[in-house]
KEMARSE-799941 format. One line per 10 residues: their letters; for each residue x, y, z of N, C-alpha, C. Coordinates in steps of 0.1 Angstrom, whole numbers, padded with zeros to 4 digits. Each point is the difference from the previous one (the first is absolute). Layout:
! residues N
a = X/Y/Z/X/Y/Z/X/Y/Z; ... $
This chain:
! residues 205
xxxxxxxxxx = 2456/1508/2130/0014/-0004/0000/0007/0008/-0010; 0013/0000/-0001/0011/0007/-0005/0008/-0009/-0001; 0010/0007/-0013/0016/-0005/0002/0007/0000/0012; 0008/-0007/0001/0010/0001/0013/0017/0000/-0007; 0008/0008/0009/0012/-0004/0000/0004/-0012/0009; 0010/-0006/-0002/0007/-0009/0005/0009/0002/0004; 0010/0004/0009/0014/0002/0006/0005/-0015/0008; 0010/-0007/-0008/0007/-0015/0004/0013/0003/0002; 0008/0010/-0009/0018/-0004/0004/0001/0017/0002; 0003/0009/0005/0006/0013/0005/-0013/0010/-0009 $
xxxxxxxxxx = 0011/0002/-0013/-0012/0010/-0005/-0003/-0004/-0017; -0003/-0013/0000/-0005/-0008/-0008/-0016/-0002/0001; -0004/0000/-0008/-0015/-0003/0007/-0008/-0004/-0013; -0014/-0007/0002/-0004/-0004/-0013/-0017/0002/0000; -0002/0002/-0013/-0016/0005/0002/-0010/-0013/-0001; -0011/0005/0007/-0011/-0013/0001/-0011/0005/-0003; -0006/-0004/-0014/-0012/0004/-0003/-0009/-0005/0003; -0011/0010/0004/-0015/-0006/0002/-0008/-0002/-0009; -0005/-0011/0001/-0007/-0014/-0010/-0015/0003/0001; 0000/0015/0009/-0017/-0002/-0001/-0012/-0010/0003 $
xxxxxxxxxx = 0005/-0015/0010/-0004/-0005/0003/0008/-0001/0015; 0005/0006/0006/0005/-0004/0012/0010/-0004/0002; 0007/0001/-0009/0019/-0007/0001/0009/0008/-0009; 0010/0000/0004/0010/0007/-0012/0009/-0007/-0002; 0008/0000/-0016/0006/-0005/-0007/0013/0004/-0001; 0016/-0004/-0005/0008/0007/-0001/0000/0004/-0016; -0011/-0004/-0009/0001/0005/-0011/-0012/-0006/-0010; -0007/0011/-0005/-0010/0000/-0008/-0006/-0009/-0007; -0008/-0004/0000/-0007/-0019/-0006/-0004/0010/-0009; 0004/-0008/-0014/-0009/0011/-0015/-0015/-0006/0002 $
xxxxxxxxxx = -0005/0008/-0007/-0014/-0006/0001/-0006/0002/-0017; -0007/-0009/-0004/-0006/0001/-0017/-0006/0015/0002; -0002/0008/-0011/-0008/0009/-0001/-0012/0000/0001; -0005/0009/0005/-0012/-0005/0006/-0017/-0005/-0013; 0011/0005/-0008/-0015/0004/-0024/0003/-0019/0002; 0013/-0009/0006/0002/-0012/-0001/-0008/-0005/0006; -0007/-0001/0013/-0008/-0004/0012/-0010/-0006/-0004; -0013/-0005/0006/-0007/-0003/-0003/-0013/-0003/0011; -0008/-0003/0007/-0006/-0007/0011/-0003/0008/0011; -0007/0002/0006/0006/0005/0018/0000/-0011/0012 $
xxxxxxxxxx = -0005/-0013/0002/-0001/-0007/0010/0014/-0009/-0007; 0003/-0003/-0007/0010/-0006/-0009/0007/0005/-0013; 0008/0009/0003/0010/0011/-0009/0008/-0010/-0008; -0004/0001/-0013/0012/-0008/-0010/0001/0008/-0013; 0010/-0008/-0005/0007/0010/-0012/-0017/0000/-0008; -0001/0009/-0010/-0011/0003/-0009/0005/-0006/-0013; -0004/-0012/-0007/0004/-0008/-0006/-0015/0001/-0016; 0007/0007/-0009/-0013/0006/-0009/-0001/-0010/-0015; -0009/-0004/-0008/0005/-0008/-0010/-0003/0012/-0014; 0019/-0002/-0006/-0002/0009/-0013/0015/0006/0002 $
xxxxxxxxxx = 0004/0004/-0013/0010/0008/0002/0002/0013/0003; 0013/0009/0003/-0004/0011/0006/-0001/0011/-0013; -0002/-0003/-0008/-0004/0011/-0015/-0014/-0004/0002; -0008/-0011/0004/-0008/0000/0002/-0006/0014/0010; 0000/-0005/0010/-0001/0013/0011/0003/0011/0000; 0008/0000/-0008/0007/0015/-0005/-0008/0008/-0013; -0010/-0009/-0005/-0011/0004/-0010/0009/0001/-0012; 0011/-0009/0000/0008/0001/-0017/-0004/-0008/-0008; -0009/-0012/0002/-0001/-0010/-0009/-0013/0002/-0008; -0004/-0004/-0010/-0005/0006/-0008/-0005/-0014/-0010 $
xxxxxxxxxx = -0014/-0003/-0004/-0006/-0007/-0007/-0003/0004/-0013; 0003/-0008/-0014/-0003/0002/-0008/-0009/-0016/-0012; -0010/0009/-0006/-0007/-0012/-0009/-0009/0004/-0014; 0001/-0011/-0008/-0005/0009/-0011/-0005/-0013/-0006; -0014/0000/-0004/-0007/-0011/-0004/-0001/0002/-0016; -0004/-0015/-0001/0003/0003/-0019/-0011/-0019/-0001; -0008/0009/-0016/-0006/-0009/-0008/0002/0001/-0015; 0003/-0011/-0005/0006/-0001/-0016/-0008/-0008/-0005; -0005/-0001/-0011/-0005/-0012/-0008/0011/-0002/-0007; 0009/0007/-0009/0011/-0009/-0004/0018/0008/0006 $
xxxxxxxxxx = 0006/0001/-0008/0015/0000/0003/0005/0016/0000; 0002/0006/0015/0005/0014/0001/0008/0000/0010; 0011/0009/-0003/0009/0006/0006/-0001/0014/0008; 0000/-0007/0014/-0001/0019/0012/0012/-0001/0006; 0009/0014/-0008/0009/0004/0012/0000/0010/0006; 0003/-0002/0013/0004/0007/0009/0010/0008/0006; 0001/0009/0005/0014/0005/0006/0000/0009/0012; 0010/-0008/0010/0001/0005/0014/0013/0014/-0004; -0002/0010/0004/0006/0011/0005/0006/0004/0014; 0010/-0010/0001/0003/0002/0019/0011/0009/0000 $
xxxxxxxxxx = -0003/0012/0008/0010/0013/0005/0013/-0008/0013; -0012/-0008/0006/0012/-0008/0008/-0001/-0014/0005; 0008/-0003/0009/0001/-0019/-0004/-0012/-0010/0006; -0005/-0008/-0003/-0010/-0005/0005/0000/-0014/0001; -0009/-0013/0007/0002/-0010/-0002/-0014/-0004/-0003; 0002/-0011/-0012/-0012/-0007/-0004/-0005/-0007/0007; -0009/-0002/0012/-0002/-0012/0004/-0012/-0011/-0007; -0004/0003/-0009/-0012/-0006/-0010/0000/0002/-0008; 0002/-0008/-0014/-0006/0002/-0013/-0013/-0011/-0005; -0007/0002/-0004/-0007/-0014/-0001/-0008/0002/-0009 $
xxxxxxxxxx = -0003/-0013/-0010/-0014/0000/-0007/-0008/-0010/0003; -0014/0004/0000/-0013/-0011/-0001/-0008/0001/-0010; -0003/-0013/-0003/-0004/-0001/-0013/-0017/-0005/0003; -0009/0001/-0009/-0012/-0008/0003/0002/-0007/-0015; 0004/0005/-0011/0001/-0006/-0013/0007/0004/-0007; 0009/-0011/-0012/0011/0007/-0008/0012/0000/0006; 0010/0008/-0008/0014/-0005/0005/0005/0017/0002; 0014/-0001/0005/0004/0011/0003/0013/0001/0004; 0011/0008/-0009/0012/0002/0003/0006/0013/0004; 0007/-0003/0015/0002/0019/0003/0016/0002/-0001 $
xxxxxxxxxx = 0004/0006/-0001/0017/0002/-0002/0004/0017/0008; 0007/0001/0008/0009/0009/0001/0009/0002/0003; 0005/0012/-0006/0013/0005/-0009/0001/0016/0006; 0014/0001/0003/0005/0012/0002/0007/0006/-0017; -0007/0010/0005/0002/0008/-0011/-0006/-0004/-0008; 0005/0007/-0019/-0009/-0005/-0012/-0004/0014/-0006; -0006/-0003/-0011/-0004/0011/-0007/-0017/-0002/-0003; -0011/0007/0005/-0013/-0002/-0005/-0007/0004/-0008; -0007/-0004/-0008/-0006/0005/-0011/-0019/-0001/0005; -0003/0016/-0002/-0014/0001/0005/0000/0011/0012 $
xxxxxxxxxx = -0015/0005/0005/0001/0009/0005/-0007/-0007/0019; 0008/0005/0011/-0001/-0008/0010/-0019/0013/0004; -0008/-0006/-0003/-0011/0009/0004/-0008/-0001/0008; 0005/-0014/0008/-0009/-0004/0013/0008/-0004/0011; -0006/0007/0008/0008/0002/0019/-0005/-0012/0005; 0003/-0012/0004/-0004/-0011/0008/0000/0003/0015; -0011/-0005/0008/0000/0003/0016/0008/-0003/0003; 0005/0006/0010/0013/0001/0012/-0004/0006/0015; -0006/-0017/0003/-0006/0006/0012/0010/-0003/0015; 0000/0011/0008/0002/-0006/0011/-0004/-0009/0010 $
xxxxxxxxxx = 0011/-0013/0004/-0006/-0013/0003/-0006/0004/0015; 0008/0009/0009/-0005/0005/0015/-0004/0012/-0004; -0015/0005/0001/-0005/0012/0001/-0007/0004/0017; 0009/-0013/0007/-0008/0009/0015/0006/0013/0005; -0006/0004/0009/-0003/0013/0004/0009/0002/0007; 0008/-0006/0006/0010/-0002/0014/0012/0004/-0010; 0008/0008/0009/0013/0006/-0008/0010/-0013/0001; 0008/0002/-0011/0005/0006/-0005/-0010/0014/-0010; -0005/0012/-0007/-0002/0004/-0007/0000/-0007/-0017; -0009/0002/-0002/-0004/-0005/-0019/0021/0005/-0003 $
xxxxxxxxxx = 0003/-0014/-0011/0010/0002/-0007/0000/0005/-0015; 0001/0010/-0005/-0004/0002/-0015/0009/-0011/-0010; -0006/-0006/-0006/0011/-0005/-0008/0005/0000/-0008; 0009/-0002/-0005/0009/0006/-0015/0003/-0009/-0009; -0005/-0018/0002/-0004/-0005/-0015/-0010/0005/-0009; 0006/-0004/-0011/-0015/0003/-0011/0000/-0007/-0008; -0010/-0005/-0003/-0001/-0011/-0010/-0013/0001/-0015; 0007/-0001/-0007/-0011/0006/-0011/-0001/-0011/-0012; -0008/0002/-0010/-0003/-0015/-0007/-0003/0008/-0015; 0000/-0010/-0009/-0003/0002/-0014/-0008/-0009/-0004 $
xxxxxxxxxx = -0015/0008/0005/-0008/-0011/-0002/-0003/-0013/-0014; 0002/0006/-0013/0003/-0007/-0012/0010/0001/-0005; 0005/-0009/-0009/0005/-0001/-0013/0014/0009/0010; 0005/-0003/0008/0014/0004/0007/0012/-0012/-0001; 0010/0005/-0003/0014/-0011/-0003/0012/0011/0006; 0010/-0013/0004/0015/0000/0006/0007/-0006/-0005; 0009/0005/-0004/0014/0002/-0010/0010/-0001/0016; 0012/-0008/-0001/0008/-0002/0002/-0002/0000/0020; 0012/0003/0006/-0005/-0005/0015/0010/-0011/0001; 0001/-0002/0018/0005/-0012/0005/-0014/-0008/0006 $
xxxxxxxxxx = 0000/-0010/-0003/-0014/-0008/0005/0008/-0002/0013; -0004/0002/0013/0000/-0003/0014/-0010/-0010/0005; -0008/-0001/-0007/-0012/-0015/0009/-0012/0000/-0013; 0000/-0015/0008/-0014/-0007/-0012/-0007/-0003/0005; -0012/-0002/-0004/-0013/-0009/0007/-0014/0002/-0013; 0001/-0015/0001/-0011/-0012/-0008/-0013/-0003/0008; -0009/0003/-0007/-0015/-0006/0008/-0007/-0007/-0010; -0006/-0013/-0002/-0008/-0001/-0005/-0012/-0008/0009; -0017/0003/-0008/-0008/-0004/0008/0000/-0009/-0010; -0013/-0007/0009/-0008/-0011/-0010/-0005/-0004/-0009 $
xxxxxxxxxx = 0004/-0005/-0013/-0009/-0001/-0011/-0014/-0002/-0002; -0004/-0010/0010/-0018/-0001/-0005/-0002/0007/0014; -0009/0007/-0008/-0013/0009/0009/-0003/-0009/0008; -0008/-0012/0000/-0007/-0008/0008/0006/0000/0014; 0013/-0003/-0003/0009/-0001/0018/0011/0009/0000; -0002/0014/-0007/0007/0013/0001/0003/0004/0018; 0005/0004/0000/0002/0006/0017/0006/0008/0002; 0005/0010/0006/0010/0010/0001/0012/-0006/0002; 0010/0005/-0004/0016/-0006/0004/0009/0013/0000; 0010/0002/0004/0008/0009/0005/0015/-0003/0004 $
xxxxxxxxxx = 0004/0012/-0005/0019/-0006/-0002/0003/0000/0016; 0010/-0003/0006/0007/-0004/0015/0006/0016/-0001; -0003/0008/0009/0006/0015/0002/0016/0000/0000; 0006/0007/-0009/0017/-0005/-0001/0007/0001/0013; 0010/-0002/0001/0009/0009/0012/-0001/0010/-0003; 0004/0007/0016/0005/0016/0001/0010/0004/-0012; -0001/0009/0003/0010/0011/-0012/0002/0008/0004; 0012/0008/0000/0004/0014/0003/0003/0009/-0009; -0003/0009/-0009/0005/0009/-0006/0005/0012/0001; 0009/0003/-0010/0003/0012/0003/-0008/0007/-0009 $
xxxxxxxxxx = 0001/0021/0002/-0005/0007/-0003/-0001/-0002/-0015; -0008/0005/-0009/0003/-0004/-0012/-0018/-0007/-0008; 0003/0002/-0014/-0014/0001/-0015/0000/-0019/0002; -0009/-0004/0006/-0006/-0014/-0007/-0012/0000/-0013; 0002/-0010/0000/-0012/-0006/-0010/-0002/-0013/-0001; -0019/0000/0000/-0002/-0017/0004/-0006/0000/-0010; -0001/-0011/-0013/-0007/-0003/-0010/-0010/-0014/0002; -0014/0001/-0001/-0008/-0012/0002/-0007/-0001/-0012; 0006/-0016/-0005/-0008/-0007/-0012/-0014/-0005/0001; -0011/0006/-0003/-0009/-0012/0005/-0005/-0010/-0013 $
xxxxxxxxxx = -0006/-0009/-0002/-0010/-0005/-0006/-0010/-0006/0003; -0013/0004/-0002/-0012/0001/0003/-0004/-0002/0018; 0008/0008/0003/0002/0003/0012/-0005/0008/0009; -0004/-0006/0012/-0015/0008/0009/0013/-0007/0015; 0000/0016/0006/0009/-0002/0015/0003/0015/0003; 0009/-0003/0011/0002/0011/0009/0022/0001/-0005; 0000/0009/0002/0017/0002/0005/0002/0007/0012; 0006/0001/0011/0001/0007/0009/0014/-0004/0008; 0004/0009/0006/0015/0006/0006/-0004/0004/0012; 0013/-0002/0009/0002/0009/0015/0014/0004/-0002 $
xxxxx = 0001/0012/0002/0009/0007/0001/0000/0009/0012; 0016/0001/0006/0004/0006/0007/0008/0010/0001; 0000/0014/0002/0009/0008/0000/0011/0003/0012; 0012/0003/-0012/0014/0002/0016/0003/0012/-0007; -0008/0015/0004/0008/0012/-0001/0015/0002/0010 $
């Protein structure tokens, strides 16, 4: 089948498209894209769980483990060229206590001499293509301090005092965040402190 014209009043006439099933229409039914689709005996929207920086290979996992017998200070600092959103900051603790603070901007004292992983959270194979990414996050492993700053968020962990019924415990993941481009820095207090820190971050070049 084909289009048809339609001639109704003199030299008026109107077009009728074919639907490719046997009938024509006087005008175009949109149809979802087909990357939307899903099924073949039952075609429905493709409904995926994750965000689309997900899929897009922008989001990006970060963590950095730590054991203290007594009272030290690690900071950190993110380097973002462009804006991103936090969706995770968290601490777990197995023992001891632990205070994290960050702060835009500030002045640091110490040398940042360790690169923390930054791994990509989708490494499958299916395009989009690998995203390079452009945070960076680096640390001072000892004896590092921050001078001045706006504190932007807090988070308190303590575990358990007696050994006997110790257990892991762990802060509630904050809300989202959005930032803009721009020098952070996260300072973590610990005392005699055994746990993890770890972040999800998302990139919006």
């Amino acid at each position: 089948m084909a289009n048809k014209t339609f001639r109704f009043v003199r030299a008026t006439s109107k077009l009728l498209v074919d639907m490719l099933d046997g009938t024509h229409a006087e005008r175009v039914l949109a149809q979802p894209p087909a990357a939307l689709i899903t099924g073949v005996s039952k075609p429905r929207l493709r409904v995926d769980v994750g965000q689309t920086g997900f899929f897009e290979k922008r989001e990006f996992e970060m963590f950095r483990e730590f054991a203290t017998a007594t009272t030290a200070t690690y900071v950190l600092r993110v380097v973002a060229p462009v804006n991103f959103i936090l969706h995770d900051l968290s601490l777990e603790l197995e023992a001891g206590t632990a205070r994290l603070a960050t702060f835009s901007g500030g002045t640091p004292t110490g040398v940042f001499s360790e690169t923390l992983p930054y791994v990509a959270a989708n490494s499958m194979t299916e395009t989009p293509p690998a995203y390079a990414p452009q945070l960076v996050i680096t640390a001072i492993p000892t004896g590092g301090s921050l001078a001045g700053g706006s504190a932007i968020r807090v988070t308190r962990v303590k575990a358990a005092d007696n050994s006997t019924f110790a257990s892991s415990v762990g802060s509630t993941p904050d809300l989202v965040a959005a930032r803009a481009p721009g020098t952070y820095y996260l300072t973590l207090q610990l005392t005699g402190a055994i746990g993890v820190l770890k972040g999800r971050f998302e990139e919006r070049p």
